[in-house]
mmCIF file of the N, C-alpha and C atoms, coordinates in Angstrom:
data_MODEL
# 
_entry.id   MODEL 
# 
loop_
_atom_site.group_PDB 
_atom_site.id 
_atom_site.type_symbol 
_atom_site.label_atom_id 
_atom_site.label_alt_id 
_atom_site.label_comp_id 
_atom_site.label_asym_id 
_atom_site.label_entity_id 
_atom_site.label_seq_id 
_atom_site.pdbx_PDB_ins_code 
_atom_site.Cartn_x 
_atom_site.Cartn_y 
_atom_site.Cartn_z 
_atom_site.occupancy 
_atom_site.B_iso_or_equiv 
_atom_site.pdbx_formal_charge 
_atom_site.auth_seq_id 
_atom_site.auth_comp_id 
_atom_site.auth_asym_id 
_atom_site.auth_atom_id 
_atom_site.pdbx_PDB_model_num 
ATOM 1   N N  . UNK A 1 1  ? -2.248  -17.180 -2.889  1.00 0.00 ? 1  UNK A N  1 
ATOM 2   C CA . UNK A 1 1  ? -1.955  -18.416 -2.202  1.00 0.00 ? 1  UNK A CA 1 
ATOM 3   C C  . UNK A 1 1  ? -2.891  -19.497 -2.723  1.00 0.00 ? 1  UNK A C  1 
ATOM 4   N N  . UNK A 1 2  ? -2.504  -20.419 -3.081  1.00 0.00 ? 2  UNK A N  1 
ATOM 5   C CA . UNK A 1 2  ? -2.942  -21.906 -3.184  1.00 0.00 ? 2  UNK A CA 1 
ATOM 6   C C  . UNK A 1 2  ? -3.284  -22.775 -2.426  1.00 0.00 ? 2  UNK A C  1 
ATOM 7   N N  . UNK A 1 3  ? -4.278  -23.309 -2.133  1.00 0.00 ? 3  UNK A N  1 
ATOM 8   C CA . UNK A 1 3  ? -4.481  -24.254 -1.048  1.00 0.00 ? 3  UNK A CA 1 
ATOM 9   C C  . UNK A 1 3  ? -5.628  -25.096 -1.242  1.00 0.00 ? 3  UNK A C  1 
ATOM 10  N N  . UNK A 1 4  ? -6.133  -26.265 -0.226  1.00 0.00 ? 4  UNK A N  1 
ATOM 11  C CA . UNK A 1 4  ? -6.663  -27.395 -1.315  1.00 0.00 ? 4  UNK A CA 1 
ATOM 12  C C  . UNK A 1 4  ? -8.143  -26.651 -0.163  1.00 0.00 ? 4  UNK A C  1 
ATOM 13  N N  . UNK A 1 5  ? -8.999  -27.424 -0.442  1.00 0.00 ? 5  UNK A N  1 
ATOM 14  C CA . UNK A 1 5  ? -10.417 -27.090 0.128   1.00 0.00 ? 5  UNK A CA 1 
ATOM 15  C C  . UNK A 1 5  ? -10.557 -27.720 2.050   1.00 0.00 ? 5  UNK A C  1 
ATOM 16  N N  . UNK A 1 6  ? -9.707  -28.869 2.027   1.00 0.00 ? 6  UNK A N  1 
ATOM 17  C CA . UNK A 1 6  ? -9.789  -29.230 3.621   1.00 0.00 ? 6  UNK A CA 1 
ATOM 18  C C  . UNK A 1 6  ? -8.452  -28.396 4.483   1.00 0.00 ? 6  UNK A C  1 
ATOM 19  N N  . UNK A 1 7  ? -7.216  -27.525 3.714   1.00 0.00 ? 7  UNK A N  1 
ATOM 20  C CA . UNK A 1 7  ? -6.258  -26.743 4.177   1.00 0.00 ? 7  UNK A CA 1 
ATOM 21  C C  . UNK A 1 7  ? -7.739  -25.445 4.823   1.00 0.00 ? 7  UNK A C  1 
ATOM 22  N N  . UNK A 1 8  ? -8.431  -24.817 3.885   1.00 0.00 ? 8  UNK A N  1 
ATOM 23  C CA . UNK A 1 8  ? -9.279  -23.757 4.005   1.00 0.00 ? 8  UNK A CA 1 
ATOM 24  C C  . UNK A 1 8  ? -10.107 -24.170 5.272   1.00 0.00 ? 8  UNK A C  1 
ATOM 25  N N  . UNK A 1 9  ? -10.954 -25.653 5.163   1.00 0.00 ? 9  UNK A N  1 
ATOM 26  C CA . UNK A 1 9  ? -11.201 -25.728 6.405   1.00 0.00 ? 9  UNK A CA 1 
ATOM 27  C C  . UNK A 1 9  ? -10.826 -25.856 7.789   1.00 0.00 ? 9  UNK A C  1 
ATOM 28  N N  . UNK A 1 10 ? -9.787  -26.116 8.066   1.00 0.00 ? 10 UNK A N  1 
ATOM 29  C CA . UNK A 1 10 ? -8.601  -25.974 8.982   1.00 0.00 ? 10 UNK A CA 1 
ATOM 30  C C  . UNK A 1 10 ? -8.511  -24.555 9.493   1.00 0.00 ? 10 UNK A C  1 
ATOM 31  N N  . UNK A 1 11 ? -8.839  -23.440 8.542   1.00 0.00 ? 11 UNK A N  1 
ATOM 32  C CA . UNK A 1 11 ? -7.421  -22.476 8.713   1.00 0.00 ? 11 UNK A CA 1 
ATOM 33  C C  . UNK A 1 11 ? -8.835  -21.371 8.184   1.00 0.00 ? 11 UNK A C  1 
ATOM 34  N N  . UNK A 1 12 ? -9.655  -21.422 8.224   1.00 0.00 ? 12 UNK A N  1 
ATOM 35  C CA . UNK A 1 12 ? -10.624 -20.594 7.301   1.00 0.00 ? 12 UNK A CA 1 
ATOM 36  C C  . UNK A 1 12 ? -10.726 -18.710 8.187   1.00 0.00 ? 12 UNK A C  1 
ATOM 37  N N  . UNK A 1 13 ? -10.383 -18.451 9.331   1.00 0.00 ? 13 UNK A N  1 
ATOM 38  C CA . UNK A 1 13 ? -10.666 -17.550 9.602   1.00 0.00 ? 13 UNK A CA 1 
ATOM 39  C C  . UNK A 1 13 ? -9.290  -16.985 9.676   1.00 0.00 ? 13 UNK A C  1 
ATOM 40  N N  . UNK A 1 14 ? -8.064  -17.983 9.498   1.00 0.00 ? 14 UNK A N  1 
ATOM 41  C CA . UNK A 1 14 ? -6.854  -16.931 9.410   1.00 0.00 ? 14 UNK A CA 1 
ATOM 42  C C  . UNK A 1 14 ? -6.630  -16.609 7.841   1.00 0.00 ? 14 UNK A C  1 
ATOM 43  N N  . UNK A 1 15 ? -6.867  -17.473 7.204   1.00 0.00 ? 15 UNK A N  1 
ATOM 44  C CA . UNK A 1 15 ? -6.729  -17.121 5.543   1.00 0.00 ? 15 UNK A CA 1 
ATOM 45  C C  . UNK A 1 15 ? -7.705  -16.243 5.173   1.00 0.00 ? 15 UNK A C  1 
ATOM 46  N N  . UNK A 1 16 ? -9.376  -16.395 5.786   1.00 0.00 ? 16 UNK A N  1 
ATOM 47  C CA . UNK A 1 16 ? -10.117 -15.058 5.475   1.00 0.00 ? 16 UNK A CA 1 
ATOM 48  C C  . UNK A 1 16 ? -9.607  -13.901 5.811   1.00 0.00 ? 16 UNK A C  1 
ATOM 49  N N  . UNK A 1 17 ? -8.562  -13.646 7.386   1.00 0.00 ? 17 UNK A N  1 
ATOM 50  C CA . UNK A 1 17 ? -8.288  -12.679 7.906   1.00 0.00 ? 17 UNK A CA 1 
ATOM 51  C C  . UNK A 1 17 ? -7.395  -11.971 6.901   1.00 0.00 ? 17 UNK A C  1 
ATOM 52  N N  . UNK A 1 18 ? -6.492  -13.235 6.595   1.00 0.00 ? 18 UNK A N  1 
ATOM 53  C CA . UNK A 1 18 ? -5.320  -12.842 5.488   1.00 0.00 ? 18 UNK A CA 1 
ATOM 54  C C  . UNK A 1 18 ? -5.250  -12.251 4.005   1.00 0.00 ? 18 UNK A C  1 
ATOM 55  N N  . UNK A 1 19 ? -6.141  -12.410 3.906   1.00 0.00 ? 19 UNK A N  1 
ATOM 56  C CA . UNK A 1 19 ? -6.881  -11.740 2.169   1.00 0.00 ? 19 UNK A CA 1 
ATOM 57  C C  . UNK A 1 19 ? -7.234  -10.740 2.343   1.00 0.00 ? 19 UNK A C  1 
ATOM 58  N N  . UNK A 1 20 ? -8.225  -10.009 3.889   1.00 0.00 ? 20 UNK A N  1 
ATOM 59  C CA . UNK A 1 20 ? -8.565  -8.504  3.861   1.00 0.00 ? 20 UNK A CA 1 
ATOM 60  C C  . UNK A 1 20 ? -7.283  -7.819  4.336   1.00 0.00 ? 20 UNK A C  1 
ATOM 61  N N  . UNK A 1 21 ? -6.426  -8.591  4.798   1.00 0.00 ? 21 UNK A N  1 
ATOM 62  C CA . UNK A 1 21 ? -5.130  -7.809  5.550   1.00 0.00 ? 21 UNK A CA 1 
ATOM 63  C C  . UNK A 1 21 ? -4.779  -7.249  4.111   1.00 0.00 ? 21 UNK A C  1 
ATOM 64  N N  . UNK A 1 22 ? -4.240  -8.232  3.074   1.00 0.00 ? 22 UNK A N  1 
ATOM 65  C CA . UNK A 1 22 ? -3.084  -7.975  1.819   1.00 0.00 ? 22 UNK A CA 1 
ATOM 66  C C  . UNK A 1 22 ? -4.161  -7.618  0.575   1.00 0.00 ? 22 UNK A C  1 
ATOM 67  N N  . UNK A 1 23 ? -5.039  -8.221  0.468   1.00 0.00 ? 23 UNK A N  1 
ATOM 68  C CA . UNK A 1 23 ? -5.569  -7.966  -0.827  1.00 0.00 ? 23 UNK A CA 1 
ATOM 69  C C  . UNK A 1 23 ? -5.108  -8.952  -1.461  1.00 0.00 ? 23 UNK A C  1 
ATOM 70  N N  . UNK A 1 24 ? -4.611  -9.850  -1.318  1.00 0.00 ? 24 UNK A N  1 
ATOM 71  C CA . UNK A 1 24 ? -4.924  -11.485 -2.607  1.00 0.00 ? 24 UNK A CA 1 
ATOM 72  C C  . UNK A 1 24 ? -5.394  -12.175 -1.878  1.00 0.00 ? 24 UNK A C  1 
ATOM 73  N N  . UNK A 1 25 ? -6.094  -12.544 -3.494  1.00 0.00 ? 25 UNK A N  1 
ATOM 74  C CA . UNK A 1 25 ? -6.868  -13.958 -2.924  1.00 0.00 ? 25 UNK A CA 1 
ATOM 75  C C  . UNK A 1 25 ? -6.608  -15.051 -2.964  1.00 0.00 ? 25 UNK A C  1 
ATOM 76  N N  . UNK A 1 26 ? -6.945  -15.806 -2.449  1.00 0.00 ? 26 UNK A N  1 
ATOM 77  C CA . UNK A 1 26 ? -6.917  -17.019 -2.345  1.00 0.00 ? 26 UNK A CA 1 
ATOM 78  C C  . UNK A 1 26 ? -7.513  -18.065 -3.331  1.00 0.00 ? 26 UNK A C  1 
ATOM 79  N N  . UNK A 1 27 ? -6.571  -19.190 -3.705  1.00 0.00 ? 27 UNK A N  1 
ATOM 80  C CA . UNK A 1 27 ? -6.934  -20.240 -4.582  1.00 0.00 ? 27 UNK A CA 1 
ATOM 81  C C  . UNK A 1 27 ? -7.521  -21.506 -3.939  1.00 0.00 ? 27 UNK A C  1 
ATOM 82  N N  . UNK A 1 28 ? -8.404  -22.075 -4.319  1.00 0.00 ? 28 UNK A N  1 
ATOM 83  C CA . UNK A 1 28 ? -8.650  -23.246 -3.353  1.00 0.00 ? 28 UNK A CA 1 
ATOM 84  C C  . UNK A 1 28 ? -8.801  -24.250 -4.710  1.00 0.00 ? 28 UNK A C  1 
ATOM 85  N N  . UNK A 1 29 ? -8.479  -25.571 -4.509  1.00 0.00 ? 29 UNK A N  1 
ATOM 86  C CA . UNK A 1 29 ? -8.810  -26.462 -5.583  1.00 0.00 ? 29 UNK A CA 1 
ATOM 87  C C  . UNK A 1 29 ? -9.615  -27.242 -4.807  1.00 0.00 ? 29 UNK A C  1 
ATOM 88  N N  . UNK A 1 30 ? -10.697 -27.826 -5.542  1.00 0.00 ? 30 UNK A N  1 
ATOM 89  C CA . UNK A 1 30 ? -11.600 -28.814 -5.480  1.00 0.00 ? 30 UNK A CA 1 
ATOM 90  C C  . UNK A 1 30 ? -11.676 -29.645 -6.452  1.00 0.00 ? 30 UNK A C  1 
ATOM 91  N N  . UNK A 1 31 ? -11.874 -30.835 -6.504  1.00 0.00 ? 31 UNK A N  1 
ATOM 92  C CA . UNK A 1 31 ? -12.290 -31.981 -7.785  1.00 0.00 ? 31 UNK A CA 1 
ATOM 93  C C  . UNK A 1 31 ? -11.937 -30.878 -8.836  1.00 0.00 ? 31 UNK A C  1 
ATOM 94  N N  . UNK A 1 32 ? -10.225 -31.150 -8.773  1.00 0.00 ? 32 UNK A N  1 
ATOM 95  C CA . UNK A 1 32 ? -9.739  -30.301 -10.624 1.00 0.00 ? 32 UNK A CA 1 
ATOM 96  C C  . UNK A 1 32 ? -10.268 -28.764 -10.524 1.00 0.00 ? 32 UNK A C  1 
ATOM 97  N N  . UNK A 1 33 ? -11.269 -28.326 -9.824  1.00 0.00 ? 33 UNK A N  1 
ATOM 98  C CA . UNK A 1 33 ? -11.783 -26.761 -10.131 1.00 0.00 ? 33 UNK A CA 1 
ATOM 99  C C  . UNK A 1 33 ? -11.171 -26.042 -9.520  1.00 0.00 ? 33 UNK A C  1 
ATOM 100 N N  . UNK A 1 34 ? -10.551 -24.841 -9.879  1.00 0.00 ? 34 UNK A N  1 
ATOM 101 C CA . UNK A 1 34 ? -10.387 -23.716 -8.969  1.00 0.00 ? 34 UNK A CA 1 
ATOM 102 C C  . UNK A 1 34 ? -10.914 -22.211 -8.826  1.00 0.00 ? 34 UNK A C  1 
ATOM 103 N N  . UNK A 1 35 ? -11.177 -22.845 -7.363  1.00 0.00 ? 35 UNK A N  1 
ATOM 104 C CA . UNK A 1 35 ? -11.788 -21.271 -7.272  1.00 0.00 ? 35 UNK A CA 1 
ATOM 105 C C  . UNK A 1 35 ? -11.171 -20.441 -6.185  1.00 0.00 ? 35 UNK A C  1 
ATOM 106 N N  . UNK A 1 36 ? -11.961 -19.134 -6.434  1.00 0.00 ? 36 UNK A N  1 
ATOM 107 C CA . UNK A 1 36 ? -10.871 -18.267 -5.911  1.00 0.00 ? 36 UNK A CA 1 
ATOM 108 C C  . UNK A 1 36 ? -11.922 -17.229 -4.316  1.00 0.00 ? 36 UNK A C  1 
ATOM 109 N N  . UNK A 1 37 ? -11.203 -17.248 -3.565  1.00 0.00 ? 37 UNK A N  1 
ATOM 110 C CA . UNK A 1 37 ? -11.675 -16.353 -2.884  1.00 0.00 ? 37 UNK A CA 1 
ATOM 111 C C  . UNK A 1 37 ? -11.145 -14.862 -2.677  1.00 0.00 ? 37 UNK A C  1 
ATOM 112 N N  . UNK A 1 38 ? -11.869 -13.566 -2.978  1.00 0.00 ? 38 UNK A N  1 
ATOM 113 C CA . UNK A 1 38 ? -10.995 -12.073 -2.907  1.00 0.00 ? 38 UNK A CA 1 
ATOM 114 C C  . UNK A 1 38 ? -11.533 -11.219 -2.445  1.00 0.00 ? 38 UNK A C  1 
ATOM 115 N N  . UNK A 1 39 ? -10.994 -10.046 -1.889  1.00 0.00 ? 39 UNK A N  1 
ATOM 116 C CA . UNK A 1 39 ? -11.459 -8.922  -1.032  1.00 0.00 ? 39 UNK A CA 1 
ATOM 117 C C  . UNK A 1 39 ? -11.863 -8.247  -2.317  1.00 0.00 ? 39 UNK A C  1 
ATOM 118 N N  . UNK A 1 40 ? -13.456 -7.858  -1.581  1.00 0.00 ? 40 UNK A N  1 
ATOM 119 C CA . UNK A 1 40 ? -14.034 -6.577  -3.074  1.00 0.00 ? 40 UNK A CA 1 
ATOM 120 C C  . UNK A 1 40 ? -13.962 -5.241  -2.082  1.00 0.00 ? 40 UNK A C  1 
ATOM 121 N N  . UNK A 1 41 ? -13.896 -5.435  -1.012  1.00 0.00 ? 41 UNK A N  1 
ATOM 122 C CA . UNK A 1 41 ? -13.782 -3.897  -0.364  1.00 0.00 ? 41 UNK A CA 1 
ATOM 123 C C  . UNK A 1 41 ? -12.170 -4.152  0.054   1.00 0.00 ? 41 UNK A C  1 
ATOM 124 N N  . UNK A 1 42 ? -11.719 -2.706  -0.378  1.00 0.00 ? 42 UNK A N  1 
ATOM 125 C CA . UNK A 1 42 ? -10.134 -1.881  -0.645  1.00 0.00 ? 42 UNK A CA 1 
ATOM 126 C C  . UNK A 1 42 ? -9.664  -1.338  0.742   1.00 0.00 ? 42 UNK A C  1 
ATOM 127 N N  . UNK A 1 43 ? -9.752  -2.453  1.540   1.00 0.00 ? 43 UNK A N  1 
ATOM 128 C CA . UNK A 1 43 ? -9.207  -1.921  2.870   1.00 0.00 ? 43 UNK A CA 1 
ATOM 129 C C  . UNK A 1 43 ? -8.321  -2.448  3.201   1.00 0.00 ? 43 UNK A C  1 
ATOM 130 N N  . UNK A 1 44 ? -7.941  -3.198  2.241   1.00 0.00 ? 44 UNK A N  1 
ATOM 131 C CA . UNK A 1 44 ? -6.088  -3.335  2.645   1.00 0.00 ? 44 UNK A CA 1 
ATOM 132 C C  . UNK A 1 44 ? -5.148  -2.377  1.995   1.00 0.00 ? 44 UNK A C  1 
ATOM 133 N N  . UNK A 1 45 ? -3.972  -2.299  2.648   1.00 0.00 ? 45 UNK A N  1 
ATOM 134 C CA . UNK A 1 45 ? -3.128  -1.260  2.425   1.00 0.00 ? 45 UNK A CA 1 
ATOM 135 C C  . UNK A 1 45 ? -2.803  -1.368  1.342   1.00 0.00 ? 45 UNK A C  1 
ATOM 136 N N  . UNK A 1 46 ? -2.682  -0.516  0.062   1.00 0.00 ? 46 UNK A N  1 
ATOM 137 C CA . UNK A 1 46 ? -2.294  -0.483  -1.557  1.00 0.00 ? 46 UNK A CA 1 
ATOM 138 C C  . UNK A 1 46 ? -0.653  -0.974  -1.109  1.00 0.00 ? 46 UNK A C  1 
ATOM 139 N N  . UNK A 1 47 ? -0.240  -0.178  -0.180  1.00 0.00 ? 47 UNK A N  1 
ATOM 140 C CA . UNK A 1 47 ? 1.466   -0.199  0.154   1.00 0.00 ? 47 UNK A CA 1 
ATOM 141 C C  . UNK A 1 47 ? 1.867   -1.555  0.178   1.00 0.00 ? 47 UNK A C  1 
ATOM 142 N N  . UNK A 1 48 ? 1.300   -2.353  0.929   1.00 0.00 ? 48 UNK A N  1 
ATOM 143 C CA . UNK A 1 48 ? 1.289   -3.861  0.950   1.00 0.00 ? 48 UNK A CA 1 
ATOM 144 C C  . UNK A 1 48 ? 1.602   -4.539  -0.226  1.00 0.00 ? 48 UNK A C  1 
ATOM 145 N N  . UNK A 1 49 ? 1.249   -3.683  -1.470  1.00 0.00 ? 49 UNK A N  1 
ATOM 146 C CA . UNK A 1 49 ? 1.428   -5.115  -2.708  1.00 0.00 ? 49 UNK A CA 1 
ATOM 147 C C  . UNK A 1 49 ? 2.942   -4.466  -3.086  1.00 0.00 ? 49 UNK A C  1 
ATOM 148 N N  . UNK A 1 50 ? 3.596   -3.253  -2.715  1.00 0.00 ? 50 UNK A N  1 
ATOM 149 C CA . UNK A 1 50 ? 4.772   -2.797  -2.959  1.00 0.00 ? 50 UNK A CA 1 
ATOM 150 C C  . UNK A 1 50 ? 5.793   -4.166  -2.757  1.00 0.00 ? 50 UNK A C  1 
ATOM 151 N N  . UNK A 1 51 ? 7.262   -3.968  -3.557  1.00 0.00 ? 51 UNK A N  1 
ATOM 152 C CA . UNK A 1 51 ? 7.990   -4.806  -2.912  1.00 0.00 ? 51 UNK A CA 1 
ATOM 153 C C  . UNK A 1 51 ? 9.457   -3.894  -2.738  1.00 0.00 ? 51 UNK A C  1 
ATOM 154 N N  . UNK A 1 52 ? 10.436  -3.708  -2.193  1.00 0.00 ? 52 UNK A N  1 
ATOM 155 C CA . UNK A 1 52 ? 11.048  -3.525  -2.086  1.00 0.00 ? 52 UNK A CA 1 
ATOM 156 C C  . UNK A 1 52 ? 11.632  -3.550  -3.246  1.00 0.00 ? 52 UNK A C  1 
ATOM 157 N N  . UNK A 1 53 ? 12.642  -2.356  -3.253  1.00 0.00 ? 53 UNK A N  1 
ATOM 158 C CA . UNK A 1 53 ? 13.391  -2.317  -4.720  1.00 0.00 ? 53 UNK A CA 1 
ATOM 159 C C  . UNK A 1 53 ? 15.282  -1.265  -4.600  1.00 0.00 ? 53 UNK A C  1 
ATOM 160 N N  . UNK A 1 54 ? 16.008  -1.823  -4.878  1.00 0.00 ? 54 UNK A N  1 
ATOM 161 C CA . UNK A 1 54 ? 17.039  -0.448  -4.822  1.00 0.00 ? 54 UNK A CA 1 
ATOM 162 C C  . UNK A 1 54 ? 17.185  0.140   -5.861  1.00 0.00 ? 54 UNK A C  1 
ATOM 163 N N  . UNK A 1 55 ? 16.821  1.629   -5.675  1.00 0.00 ? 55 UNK A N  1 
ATOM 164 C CA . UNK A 1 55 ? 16.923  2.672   -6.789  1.00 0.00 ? 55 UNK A CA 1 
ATOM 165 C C  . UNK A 1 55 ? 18.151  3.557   -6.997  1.00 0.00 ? 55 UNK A C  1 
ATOM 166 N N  . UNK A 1 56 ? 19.226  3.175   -5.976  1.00 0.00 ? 56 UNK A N  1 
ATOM 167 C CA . UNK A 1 56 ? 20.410  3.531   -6.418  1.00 0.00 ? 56 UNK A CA 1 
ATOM 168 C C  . UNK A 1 56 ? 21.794  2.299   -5.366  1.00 0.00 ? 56 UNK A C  1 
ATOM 169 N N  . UNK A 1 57 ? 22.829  2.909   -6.045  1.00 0.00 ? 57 UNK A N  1 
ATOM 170 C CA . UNK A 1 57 ? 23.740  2.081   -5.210  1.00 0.00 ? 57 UNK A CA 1 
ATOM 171 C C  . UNK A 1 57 ? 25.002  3.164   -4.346  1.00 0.00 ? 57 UNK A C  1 
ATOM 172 N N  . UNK A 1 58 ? 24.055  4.243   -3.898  1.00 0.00 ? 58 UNK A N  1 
ATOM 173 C CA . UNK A 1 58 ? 24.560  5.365   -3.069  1.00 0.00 ? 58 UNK A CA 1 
ATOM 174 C C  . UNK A 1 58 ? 24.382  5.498   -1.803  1.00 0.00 ? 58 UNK A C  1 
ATOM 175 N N  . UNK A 1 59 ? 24.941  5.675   -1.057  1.00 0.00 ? 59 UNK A N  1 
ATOM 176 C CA . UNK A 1 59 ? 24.332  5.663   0.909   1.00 0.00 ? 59 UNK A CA 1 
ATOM 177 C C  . UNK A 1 59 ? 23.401  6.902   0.407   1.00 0.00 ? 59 UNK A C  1 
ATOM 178 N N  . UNK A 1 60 ? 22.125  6.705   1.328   1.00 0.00 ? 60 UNK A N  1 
ATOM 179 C CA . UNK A 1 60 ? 21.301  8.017   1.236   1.00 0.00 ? 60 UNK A CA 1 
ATOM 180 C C  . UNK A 1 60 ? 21.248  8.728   1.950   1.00 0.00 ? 60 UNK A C  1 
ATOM 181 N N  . UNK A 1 61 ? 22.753  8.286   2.701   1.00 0.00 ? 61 UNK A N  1 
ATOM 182 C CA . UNK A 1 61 ? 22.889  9.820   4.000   1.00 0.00 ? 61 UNK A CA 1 
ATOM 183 C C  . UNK A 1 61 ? 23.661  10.622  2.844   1.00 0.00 ? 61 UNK A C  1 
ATOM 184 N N  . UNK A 1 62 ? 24.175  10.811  1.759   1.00 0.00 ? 62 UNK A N  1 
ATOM 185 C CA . UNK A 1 62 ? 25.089  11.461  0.903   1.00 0.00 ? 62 UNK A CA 1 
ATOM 186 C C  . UNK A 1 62 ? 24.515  12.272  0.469   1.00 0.00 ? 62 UNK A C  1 
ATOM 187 N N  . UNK A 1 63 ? 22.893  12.230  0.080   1.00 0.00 ? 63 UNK A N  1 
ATOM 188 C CA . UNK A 1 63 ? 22.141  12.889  -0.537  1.00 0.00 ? 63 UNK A CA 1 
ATOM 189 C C  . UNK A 1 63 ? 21.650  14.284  0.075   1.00 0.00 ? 63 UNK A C  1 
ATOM 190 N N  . UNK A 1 64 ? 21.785  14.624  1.401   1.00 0.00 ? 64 UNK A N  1 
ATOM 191 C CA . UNK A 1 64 ? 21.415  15.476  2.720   1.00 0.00 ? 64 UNK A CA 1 
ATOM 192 C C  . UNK A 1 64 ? 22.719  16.185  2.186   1.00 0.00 ? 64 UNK A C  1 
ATOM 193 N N  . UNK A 1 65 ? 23.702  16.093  1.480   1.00 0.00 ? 65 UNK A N  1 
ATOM 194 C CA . UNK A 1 65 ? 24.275  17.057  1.059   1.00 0.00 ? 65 UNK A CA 1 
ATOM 195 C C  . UNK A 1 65 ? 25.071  17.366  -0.146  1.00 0.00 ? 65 UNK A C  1 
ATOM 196 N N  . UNK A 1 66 ? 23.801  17.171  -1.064  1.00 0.00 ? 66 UNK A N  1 
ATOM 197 C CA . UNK A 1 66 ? 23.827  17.568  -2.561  1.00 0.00 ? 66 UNK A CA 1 
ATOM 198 C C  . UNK A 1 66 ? 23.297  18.971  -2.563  1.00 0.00 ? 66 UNK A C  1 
ATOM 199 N N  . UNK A 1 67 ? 23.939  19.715  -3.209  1.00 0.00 ? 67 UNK A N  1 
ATOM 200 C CA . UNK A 1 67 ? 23.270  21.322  -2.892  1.00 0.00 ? 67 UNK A CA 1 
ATOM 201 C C  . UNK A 1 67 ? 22.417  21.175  -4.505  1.00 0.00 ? 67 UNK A C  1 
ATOM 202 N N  . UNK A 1 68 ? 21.515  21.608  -3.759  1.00 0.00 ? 68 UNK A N  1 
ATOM 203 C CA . UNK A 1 68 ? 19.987  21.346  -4.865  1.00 0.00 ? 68 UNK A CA 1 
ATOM 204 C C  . UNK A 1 68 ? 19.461  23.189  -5.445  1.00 0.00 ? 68 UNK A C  1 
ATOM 205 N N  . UNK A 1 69 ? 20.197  23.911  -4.965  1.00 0.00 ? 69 UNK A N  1 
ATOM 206 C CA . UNK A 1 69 ? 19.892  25.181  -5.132  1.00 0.00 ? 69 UNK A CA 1 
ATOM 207 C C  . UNK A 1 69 ? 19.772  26.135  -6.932  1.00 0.00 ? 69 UNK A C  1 
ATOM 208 N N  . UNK A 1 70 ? 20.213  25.260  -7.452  1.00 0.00 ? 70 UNK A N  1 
ATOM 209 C CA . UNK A 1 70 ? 20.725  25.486  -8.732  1.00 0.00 ? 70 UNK A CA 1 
ATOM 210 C C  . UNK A 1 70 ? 19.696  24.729  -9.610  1.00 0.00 ? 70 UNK A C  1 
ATOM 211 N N  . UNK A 1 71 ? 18.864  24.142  -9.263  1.00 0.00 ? 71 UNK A N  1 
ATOM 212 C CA . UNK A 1 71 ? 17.896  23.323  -9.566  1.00 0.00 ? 71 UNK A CA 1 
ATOM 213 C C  . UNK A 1 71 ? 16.477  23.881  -9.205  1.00 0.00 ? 71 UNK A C  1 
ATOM 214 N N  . UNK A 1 72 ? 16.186  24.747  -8.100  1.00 0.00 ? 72 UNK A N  1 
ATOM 215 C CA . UNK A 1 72 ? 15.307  25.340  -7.851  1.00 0.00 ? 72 UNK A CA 1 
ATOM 216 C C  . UNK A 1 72 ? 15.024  26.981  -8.428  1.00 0.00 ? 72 UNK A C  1 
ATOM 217 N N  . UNK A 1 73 ? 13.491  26.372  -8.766  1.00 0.00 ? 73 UNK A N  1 
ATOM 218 C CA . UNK A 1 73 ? 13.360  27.539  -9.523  1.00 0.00 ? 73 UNK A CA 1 
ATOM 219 C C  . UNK A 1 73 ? 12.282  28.226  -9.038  1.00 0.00 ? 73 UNK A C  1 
ATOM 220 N N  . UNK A 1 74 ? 12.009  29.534  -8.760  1.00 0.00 ? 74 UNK A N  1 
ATOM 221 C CA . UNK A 1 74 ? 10.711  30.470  -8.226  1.00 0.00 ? 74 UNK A CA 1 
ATOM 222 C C  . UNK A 1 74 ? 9.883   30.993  -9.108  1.00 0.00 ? 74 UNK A C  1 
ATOM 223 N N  . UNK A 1 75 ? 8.595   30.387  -9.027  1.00 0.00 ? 75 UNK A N  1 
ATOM 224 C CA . UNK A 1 75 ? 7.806   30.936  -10.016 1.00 0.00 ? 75 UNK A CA 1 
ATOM 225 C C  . UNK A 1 75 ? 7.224   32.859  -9.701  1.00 0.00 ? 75 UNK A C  1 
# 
């Protein structure tokens, strides 16, 4: 996220909150500079930077009855 230096002061403890929630950081511009604010401790959820994706164009109730038996093998 992008935002100017008096947005940050406004808003500074929900955008701090918001960076340890997700893990990005934050851009702030000042006089032309940008700097960045970021979580160095990994306590936001990795799952979080996921995005949604479709990996097929099949209902996945169909799949509950593919017989998979022929495919399994016993060591």
């Amino acid at each position: 996220m992008r935002l100017t230096a008096s947005k940050l002061r406004q808003e500074v403890y929900k955008i701090l909150d918001e960076i340890i929630r997700t893990g990005k950081p934050a851009e702030i511009e000042r006089n032309g500079n940008l700097l960045k604010i970021i979580s160095v401790s990994k306590r936001y959820s990795k799952l979080s930077k996921l995005k949604p994706r479709k990996l097929t164009s099949e209902d996945s109730d169909n799949f509950e009855h593919i017989d998979w038996t022929q495919e399994w093998k016993l060591r």
